[in-house]
C-alpha positions in Angstrom: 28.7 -33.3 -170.5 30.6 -31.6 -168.0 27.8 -29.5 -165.9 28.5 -27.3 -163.3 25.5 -25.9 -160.8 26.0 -22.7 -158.6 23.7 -22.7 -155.7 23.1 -25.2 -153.3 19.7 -24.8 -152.2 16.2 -27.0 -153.0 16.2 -26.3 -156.4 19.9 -26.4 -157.3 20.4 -29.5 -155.3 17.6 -31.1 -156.9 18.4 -30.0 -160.6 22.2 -31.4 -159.8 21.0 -34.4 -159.3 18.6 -34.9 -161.8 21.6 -34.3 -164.2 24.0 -36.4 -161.7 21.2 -39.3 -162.5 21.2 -39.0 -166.4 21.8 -42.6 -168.5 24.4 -40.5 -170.1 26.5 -40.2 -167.4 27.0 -36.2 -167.1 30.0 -35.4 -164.5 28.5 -32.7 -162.2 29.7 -30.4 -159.7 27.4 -28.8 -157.2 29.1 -25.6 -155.7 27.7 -24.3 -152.1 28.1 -20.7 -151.4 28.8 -22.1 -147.9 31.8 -23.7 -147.4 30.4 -25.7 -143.9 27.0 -26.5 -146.1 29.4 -27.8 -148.4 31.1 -30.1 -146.0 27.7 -31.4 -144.5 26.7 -32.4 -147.5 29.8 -34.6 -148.7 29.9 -35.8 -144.8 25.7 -36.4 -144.7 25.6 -37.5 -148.1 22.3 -35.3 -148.6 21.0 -31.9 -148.0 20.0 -31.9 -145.0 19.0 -28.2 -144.9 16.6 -28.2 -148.2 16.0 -32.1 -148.6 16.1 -33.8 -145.8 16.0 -37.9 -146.3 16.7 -37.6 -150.0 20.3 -39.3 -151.0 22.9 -37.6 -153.0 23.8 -39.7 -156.3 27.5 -41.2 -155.5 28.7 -39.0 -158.8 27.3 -35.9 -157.6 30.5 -33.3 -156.6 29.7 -30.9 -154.0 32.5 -28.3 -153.8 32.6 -24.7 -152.4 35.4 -22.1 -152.8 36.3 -19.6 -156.0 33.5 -20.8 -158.4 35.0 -19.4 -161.3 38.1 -22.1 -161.3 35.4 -24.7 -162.1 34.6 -23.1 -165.3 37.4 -24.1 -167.8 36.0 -26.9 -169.8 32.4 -26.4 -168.5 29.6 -27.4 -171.1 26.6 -25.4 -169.1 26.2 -23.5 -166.3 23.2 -23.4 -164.3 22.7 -20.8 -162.0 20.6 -21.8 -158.9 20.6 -18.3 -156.4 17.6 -16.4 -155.9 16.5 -13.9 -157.8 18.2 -11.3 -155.4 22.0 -12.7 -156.2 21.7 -13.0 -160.2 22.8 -9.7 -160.9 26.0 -10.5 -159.0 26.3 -13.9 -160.4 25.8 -12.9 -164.2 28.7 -10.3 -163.7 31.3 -12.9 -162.7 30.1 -14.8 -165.2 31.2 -12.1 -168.1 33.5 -14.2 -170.5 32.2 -17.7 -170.0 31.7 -18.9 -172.9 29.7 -22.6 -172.0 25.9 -21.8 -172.1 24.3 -20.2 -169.0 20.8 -20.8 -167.9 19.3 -19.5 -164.3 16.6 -21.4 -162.4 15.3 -18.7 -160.6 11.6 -17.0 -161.2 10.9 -12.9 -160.7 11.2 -9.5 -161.3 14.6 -8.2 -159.4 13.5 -6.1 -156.7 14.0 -2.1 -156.9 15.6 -0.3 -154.1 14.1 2.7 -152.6 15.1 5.4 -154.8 16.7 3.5 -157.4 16.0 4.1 -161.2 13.1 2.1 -162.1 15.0 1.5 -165.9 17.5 -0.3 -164.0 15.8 -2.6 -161.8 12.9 -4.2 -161.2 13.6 -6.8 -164.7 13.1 -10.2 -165.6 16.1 -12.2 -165.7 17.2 -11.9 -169.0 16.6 -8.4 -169.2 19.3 -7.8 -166.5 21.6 -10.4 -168.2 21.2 -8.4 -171.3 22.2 -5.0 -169.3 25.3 -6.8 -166.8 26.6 -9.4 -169.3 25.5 -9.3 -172.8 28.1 -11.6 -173.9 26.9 -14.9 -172.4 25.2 -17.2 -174.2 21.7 -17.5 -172.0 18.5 -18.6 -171.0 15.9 -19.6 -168.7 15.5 -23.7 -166.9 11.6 -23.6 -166.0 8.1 -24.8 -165.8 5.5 -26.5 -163.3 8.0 -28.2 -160.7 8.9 -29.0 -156.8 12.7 -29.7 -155.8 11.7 -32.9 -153.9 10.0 -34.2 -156.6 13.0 -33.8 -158.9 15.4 -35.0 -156.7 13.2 -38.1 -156.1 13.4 -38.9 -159.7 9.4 -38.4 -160.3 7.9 -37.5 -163.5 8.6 -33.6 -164.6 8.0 -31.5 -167.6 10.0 -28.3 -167.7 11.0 -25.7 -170.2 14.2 -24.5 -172.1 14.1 -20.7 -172.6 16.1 -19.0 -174.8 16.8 -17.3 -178.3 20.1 -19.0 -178.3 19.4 -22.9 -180.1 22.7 -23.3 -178.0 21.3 -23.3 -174.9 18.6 -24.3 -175.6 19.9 -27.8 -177.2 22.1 -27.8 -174.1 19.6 -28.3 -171.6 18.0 -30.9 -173.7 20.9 -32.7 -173.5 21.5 -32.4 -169.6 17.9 -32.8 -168.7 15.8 -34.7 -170.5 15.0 -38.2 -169.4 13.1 -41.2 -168.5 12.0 -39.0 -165.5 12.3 -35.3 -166.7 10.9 -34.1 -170.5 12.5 -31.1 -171.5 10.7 -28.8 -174.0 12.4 -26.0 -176.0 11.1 -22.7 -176.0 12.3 -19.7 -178.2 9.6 -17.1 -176.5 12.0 -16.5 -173.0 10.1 -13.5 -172.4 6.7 -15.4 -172.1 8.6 -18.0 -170.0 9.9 -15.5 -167.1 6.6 -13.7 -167.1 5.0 -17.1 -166.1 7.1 -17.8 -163.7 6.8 -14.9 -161.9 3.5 -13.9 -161.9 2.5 -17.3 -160.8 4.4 -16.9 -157.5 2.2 -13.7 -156.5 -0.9 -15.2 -157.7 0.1 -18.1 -155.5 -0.2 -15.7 -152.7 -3.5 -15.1 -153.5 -5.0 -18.6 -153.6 -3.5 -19.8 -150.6 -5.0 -17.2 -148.5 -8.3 -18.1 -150.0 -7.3 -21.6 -149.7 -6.7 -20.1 -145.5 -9.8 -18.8 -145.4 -11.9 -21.9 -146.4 -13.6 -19.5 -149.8 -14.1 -23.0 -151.3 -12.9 -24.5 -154.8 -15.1 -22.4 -156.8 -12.8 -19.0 -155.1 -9.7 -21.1 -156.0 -10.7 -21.8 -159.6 -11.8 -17.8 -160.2 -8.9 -16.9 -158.6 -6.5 -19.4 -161.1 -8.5 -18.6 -164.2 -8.6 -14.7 -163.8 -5.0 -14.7 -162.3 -3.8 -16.4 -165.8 -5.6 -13.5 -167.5 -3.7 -11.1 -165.6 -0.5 -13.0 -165.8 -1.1 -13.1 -169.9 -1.5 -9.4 -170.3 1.6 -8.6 -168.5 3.0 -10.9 -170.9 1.6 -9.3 -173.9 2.9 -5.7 -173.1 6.3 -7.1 -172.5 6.2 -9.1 -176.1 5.8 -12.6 -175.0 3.4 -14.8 -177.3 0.3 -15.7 -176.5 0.2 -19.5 -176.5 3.2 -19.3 -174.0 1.0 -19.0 -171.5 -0.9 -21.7 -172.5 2.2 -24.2 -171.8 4.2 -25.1 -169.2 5.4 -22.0 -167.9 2.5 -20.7 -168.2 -0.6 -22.4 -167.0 0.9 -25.3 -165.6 3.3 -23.8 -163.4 0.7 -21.6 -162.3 -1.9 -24.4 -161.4 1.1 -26.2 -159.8 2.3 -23.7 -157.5 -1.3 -22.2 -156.5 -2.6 -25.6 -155.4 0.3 -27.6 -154.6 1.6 -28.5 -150.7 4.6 -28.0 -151.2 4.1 -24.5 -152.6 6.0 -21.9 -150.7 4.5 -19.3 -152.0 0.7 -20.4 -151.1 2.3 -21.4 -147.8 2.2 -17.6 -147.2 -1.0 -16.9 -148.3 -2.4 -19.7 -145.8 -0.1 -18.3 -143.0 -1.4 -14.8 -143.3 -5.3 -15.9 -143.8 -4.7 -17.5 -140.2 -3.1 -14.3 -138.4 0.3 -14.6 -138.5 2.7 -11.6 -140.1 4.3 -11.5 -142.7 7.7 -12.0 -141.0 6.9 -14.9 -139.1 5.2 -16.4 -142.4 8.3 -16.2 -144.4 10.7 -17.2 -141.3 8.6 -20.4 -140.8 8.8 -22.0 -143.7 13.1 -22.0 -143.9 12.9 -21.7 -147.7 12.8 -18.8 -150.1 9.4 -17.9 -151.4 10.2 -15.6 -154.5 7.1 -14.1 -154.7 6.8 -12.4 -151.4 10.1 -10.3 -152.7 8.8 -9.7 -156.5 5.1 -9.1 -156.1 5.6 -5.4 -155.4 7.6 -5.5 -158.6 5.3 -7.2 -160.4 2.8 -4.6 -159.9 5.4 -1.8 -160.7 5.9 -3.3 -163.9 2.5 -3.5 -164.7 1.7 0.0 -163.7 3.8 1.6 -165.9 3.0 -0.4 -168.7 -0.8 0.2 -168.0 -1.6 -3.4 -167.8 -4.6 -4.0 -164.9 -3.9 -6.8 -162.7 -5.9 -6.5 -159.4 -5.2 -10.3 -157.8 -1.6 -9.1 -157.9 -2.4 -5.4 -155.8 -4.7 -7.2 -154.0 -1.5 -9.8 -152.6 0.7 -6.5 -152.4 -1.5 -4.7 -150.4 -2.1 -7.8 -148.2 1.9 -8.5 -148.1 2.3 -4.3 -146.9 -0.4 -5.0 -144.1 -2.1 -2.3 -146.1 -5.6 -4.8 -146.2 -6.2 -7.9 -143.7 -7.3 -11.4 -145.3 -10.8 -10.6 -145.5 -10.2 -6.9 -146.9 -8.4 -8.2 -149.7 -11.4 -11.0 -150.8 -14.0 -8.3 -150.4 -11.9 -5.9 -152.4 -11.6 -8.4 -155.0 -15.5 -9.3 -154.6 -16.4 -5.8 -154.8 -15.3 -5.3 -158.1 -17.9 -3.7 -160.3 -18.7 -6.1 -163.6 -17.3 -6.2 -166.8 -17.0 -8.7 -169.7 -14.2 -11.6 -168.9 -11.9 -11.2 -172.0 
């Protein structure tokens, strides 16, 4: 397969050469937005910026430059920007015709005074508005770039309506090292993935303020409920969240080191701001820009999720560290389900 992957960071590094790695030989092109990022990595032989130590297979092509001329003859397109750069991406993609699948997790932020019917959407909800044409889906589930790119075992979903692209990233992906499961319910997929990323928030600033493992568990357990009514309103399926993208992306990223995302929440339980939070850790944590999204969408669908305001309101300096726990504490009781 010819496989071409826009977006240099962890995770597109890490995904290109997982598919570099393949037994069946895949030729693969990594493009870099940054034309000097670009170079360091052909001259370093790694990326130095996101994975540091970790070789780049010999096969792997790193390139920069107009991105659409690597297109003709393409058999799928990953696209690896952040949430934020999507929209932009998906239009220049209008017309491709090689299944399209993005790696990134969220709700796409909504500018002050914008129309809330145009923005704050899952993925394929603004591919489905900017380029209805493509052939798309979702590349997900429970997983670390430096794990990938070291080749250790991952399980990760393929999201999509389209059997195209779905079969497509079975074919690029699935390995001795990485099992790829196909998933029809894409909406259930991109809820999980970007709820789990505020909830995240939440456990590591329990996890900052020493609550204990019985606080972390609560916090997982009644942060999937939350997650799997947001999911409901927006049509997903229930056992979705169940899954990969569901509860094991969520356990993952809530408990795992090399979360970025509970990173934050352990940087803000031990004073710092927000801003220096998110400038020390050199990576993009998705969840610090979707959470207040995530709660819009929720708002206006009537769907209660109070681990997500509580991490928004901590995130806005509206409630300090131990505000937000005794906000969460204080709720009055009701039955779980």
């Amino acid at each position: 397969m010819k496989i071409i992957v826009f977006g240099a960071g962890a995770w597109g590094s890490a995904v290109a050469m997982s598919a570099a790695q393949h037994p069946a030989g895949h030729a693969v092109t990594l493009w870099a937005r940054d034309a000097a990022q670009a170079q360091s990595m052909r001259a370093q032989a790694q990326n130095a910026r996101y994975l540091p130590g970790i070789a780049l297979p010999p096969c792997l092509s790193v390139v920069d430059g107009d991105f659409r001329a690597l297109l003709p003859g393409a058999d799928l397109v990953i696209v690896a920007t952040p949430m934020a750069a999507l929209r932009g991406m998906l239009l220049a993609l209008r017309g491709c015709t090689a299944p399209v699948a993005w790696l990134c997790k969220g709700f796409e932020a909504v500018p002050a005074g914008a129309n809330s019917a145009s923005f704050g959407l899952l993925a394929h909800e603004v591919q489905a508005q900017v380029a209805p044409d493509l052939i798309a889906g979702a590349f997900s589930g429970p997983s670390f770039a430096q794990e990938v790119a070291l080749g250790q075992p991952t399980a990760l979903v393929a999201a999509s309506a389209h059997a195209a692209v779905r079969d497509a990233l079975v074919k690029a992906f699935h390995s001795p090292s990485v099992r790829v499961y196909a998933n029809e319910d894409i909406v259930g997929v991109e809820v999980g993935g970007a709820v789990k990323n505020v909830l995240a928030i939440a456990t590591g600033l329990c996890d900052g303020l020493a609550l204990g493992l019985n606080a972390r568990a609560a916090l997982i357990t009644r942060g999937l409920a939350e997650m799997t009514r947001l999911g409901l309103a927006l049509g997903a399926r229930p056992d979705t969240f169940m899954g990969l993208s569901g509860l094991g992306d969520l356990v993952l990223t809530a408990t795992g080191d090399l979360s970025r995302n509970r990173r934050v929440g352990m940087l803000l339980a031990q004073g710092q701001t927000l801003a220096q939070a998110v400038e020390s850790l050199g990576h993009v944590a998705e969840g610090v820009y979707s959470a207040r999204t995530v709660v819009q969408r929720a708002q206006t669908l009537g769907v209660d999720m109070p681990i997500a305001e509580a991490a928004v309101a901590l995130l806005d300096g509206r409630l300090q560290p131990a505000e937000a726990v005794a906000q969460l504490m204080g709720r009055g009781p009701r039955g779980e389900l």
